[in-house]
C-alpha positions as CSV (number, residue, x, y, z in Angstrom):
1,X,-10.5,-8.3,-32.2
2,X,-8.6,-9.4,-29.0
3,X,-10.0,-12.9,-29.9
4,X,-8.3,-13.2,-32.7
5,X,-5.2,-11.6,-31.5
6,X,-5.0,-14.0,-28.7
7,X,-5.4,-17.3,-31.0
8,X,-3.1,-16.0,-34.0
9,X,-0.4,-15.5,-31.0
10,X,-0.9,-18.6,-29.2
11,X,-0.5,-20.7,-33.0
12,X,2.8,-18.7,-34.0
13,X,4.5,-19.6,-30.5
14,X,3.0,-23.7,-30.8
15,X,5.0,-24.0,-33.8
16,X,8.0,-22.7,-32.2
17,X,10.7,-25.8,-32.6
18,X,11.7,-25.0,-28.3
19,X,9.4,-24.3,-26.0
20,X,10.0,-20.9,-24.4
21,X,10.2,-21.1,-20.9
22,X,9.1,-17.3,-20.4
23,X,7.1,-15.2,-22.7
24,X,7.2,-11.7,-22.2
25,X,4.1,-9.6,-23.0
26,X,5.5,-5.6,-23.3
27,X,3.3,-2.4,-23.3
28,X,3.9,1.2,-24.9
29,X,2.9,2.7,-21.8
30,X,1.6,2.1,-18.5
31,X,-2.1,2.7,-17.5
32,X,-3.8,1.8,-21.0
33,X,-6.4,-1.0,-20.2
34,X,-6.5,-1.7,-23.8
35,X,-3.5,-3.3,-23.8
36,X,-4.4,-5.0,-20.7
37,X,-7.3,-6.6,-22.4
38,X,-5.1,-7.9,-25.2
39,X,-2.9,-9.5,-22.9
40,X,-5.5,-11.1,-21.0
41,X,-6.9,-12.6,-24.9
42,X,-3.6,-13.8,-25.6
43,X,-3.4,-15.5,-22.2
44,X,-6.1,-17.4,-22.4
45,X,-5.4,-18.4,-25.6
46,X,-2.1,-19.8,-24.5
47,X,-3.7,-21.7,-21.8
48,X,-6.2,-23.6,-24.1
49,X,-3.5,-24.3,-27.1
50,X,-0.1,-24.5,-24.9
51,X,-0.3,-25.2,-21.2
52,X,0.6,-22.4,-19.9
53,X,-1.2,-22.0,-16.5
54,X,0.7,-18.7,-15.1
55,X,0.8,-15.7,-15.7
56,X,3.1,-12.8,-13.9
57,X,2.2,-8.9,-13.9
58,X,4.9,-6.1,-13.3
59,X,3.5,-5.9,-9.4
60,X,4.8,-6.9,-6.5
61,X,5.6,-10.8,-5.9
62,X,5.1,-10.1,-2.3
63,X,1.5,-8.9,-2.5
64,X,0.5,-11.1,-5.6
65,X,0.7,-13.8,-3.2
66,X,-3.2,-12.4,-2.0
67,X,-4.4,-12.8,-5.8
68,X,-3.0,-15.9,-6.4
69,X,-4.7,-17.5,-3.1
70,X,-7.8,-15.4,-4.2
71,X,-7.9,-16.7,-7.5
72,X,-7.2,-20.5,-6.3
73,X,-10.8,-20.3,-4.1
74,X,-10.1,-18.7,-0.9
75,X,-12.6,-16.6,0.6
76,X,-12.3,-12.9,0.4
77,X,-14.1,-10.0,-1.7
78,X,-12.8,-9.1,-5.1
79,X,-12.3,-5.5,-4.0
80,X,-9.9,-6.1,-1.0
81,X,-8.1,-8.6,-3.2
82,X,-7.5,-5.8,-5.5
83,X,-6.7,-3.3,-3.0
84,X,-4.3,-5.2,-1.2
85,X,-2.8,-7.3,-3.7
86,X,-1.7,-5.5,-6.3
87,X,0.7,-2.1,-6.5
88,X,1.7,0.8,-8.1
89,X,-1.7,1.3,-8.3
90,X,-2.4,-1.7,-11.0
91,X,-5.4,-3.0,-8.9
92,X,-7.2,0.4,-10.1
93,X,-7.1,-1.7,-14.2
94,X,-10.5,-2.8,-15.2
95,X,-8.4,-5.6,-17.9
96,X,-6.6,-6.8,-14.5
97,X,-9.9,-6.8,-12.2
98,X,-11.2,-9.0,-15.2
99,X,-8.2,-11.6,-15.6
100,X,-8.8,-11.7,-11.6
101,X,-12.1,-12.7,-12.1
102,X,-11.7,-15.0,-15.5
103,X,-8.9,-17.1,-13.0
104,X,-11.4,-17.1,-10.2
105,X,-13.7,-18.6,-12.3
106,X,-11.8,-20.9,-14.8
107,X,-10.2,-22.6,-11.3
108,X,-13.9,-23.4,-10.0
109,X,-13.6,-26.3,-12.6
110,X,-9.9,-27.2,-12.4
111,X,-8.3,-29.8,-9.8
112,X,-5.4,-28.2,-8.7
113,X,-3.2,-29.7,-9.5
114,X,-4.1,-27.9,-13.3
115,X,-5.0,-24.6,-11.8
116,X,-3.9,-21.7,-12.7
117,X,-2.0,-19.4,-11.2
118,X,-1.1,-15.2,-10.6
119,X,2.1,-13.9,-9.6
120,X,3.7,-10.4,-9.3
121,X,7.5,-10.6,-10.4
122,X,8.6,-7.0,-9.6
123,X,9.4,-5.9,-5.8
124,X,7.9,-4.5,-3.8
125,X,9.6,-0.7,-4.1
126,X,8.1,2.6,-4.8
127,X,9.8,5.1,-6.1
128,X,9.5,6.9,-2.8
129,X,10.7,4.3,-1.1
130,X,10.6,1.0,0.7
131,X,9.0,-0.7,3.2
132,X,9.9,-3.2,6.2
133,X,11.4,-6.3,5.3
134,X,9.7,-7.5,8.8
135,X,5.9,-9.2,7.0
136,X,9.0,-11.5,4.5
137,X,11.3,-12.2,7.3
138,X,8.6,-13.0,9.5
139,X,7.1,-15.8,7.1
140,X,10.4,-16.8,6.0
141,X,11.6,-17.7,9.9
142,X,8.2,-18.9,10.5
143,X,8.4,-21.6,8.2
144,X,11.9,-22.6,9.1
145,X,10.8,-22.5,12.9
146,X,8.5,-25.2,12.1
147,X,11.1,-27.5,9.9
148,X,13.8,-26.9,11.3
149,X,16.2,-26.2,14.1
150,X,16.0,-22.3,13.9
151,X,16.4,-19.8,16.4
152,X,13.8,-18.0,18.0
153,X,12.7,-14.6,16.5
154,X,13.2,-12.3,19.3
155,X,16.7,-11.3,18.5
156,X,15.7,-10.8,14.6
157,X,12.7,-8.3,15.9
158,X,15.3,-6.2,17.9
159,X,16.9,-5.6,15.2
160,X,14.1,-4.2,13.1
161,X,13.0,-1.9,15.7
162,X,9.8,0.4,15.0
163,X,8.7,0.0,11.4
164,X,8.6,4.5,10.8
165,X,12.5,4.2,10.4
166,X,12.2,1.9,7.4
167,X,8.9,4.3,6.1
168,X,11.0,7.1,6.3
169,X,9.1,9.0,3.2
170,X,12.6,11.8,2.6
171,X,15.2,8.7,2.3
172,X,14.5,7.7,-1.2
173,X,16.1,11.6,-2.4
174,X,18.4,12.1,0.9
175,X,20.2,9.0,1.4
176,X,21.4,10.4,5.2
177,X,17.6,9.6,6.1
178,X,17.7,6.2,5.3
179,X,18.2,3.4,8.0
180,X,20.4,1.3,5.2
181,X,23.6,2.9,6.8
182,X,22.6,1.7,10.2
183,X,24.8,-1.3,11.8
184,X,21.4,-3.2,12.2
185,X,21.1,-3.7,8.6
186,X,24.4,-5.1,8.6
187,X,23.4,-7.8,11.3
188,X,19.7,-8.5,9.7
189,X,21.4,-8.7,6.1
190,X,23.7,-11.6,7.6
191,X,20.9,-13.2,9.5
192,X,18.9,-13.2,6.1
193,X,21.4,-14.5,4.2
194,X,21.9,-17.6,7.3
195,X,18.3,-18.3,6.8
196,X,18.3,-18.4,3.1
197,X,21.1,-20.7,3.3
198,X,19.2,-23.0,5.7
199,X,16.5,-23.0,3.5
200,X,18.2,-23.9,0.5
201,X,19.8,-26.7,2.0
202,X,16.6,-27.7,3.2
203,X,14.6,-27.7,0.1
204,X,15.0,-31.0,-1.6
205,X,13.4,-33.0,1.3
206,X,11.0,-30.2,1.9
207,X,9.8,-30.6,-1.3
208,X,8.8,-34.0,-0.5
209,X,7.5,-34.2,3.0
210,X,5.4,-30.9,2.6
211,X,3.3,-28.7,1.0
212,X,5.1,-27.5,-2.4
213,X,3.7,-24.0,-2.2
214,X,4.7,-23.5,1.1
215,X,8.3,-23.8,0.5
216,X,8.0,-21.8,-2.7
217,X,6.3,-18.8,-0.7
218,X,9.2,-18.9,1.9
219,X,11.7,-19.1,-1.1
220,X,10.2,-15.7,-2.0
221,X,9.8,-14.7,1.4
222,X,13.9,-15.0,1.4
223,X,14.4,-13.2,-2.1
224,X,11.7,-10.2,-0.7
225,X,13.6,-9.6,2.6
226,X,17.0,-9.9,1.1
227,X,16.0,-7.9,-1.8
228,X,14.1,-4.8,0.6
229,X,17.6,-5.2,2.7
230,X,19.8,-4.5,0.1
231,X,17.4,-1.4,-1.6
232,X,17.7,0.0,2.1
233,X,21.4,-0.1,1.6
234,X,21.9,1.7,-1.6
235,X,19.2,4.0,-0.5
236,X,21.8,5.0,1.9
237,X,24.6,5.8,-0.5
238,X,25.1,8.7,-2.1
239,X,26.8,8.9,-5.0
240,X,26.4,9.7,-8.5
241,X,25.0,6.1,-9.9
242,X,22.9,6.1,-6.9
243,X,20.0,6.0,-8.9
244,X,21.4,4.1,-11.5
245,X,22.1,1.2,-8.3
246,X,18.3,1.4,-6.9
247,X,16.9,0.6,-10.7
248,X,19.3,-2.4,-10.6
249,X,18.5,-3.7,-7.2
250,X,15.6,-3.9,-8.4
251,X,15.6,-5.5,-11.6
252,X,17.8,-8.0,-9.9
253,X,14.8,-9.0,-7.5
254,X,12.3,-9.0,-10.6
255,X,14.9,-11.4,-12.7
256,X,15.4,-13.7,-9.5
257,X,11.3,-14.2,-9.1
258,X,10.8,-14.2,-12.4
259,X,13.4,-17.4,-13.0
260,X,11.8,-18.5,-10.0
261,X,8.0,-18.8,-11.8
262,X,9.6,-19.9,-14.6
263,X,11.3,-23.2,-12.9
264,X,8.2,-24.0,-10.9
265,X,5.8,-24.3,-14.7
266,X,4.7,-23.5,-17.7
């Protein structure tokens, strides 16, 4: 009774004497809609007793950002949304195509300043490997172009180069193949961390003179380059933990968007 479930979950954490600022929703294994289902009932349950108006899923932050504008009433059909806005293969779920659909809907009647909201917290990695950090980059300096006094992109597009080096399918098992050796990544990682910091400074008056979900996408613009530039460079190392170093790169990025969510509401 996923119903039930939901409401009996949503009750015991009401009565909690601190209100969490993250509740985490874990699953026995991966690829069981049932469980899927259950966490959609307990979602909505929190949202009618407690506030809560997001919720995160173990995809990428990068991509969710096509669910989340999907969801909030922009045009586009439900099967590209899934397709291209989900990963490791979680837009295949039937319980997530329905919590897609259940937002859609429930934000037809919301003003939005009370709508609700997807995000993907993990990055946006497979184990095989990773991609460009050129689509984050791109919208990160793009926004910064327009607010502030930021060099042009040219010299940040020379250094990426041809996207196939980054693709390179062997680099995840033979770290000699991967491009996170390379001198460029040493320049672009400096460059990113330059236009974080320019960000950051920039973010309290941003705030106010435009459009709050705008600066949030380029403050995870910044965390999905940075985070993509760094997995490059310990894909390149080779070394006994060098496994060990990926998983934690990773869960790095995942902590940072997910504190991220957590500071922006319930």
């Amino acid at each position: 009774d996923h119903r039930s479930v939901g409401a009996g979950t949503a009750a015991q954490l009401a009565r909690l004497p601190h209100r969490p600022r993250l509740i985490g929703l874990g699953e026995p294994m991966h690829g069981e809609d049932e469980f899927g289902r259950i966490r959609n009932a307990v979602f909505a349950a929190l949202v009618d007793q407690t506030g809560v108006t997001t919720i995160a899923l173990e995809t990428s932050a990068w991509h969710g950002r096509l669910v989340d504008a999907y969801v909030s009433g922009e045009d586009g059909g439900e099967d590209e949304v899934m397709a291209a806005g989900f990963t490791h293969g979680l837009g295949e779920s039937l319980a997530n195509r329905m919590l897609v659909r259940w937002l859609r809907e429930q934000n037809r009647y919301r003003p939005r300043s009370a709508r609700l909201r997807f995000a993907g917290f993990d990055a946006p990695t497979e184990m095989a490997g990773a991609p460009s950090p050129r689509p984050a980059l791109r919208v990160l300096h793009d926004f910064l172009r327009s607010h502030t006094d930021t060099p042009p992109w040219d010299a940040v597009d020379r250094l990426l180069g041809p996207d196939e080096p980054w693709e390179e399918p062997a680099a995840a098992r033979q770290p000699a193949r991967s491009i996170g050796a390379d001198a460029r990544v040493r320049d672009l990682r400096a460059i990113t961390d330059d236009l974080r910091w320019t960000l950051a400074v920039a973010v309290p008056h941003l705030r106010r003179e435009t459009d709050p979900d705008a600066v949030d996408d380029a403050l995870l613009a910044g965390r999905t380059a940075a985070g993509l530039l760094a997995y490059h460079a310990a894909m390149a190392q080779d070394g006994q933990h060098r496994w060990e170093h990926l998983s934690a790169v990773r869960d790095a990025l995942m902590a940072d968007n997910l504190v991220a969510l957590a500071g922006r509401g319930p």
